[in-house]
C-alpha positions as CSV (number, residue, x, y, z in Angstrom):
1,X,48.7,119.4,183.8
2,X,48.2,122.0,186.5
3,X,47.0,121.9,190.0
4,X,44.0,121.9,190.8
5,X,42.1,125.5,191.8
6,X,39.3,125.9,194.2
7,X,36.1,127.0,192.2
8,X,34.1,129.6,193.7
9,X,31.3,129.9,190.4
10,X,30.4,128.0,187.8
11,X,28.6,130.2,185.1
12,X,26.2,128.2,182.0
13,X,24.7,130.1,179.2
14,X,23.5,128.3,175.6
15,X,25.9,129.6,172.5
16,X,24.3,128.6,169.4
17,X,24.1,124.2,169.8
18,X,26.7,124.1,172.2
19,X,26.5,125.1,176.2
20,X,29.2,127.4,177.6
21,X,30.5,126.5,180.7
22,X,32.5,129.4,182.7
23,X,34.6,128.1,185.8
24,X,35.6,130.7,187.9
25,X,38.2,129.7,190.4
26,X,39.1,131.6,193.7
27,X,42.2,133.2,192.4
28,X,40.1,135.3,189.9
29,X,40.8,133.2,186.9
30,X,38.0,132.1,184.4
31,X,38.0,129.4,181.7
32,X,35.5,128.4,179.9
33,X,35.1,125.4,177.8
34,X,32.1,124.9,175.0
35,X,30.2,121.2,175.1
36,X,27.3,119.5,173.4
37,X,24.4,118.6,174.7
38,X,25.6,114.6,175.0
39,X,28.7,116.2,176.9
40,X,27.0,117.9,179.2
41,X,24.0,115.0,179.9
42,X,27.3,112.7,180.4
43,X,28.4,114.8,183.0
44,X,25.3,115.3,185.0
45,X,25.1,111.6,185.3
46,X,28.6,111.1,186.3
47,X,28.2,114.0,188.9
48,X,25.2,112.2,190.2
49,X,27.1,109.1,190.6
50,X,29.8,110.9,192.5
51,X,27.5,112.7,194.7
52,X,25.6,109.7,195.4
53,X,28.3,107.3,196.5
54,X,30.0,107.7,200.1
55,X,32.6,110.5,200.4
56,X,36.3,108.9,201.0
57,X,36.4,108.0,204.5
58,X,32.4,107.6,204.9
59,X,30.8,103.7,205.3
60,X,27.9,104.7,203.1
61,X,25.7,103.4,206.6
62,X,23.3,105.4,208.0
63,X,24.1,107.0,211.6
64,X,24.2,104.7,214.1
65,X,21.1,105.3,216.7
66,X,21.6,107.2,219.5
């Protein structure tokens, strides 16, 4: 596996029954990958869930008051 590359765009466009995804990462390189619909639905929800959970290092609490 390689390391991991910052992304700088992420690029979507419909091909036929499948959805093109087009990672563009900050060294200028682009890969793209082709995924179904079910794919794609997976990862929204599993992005959701990341996004909606507290980052590492975060209590998932609110502020305290000042």
């Amino acid at each position: 596996m390689t390391a991991p590359s910052k992304l700088t765009r992420i690029l979507a466009t419909r091909e036929g029954r499948d959805i093109e995804l087009a990672f563009v990462t900050a060294d200028g390189r682009t890969t793209k990958v082709l995924a179904s619909e079910d794919q794609i639905d997976r990862l929204v929800d599993e992005l959701e869930d990341i996004l909606n959970s507290p980052a590492e290092g975060e209590s998932g609490e609110p502020p305290a008051a000042a």
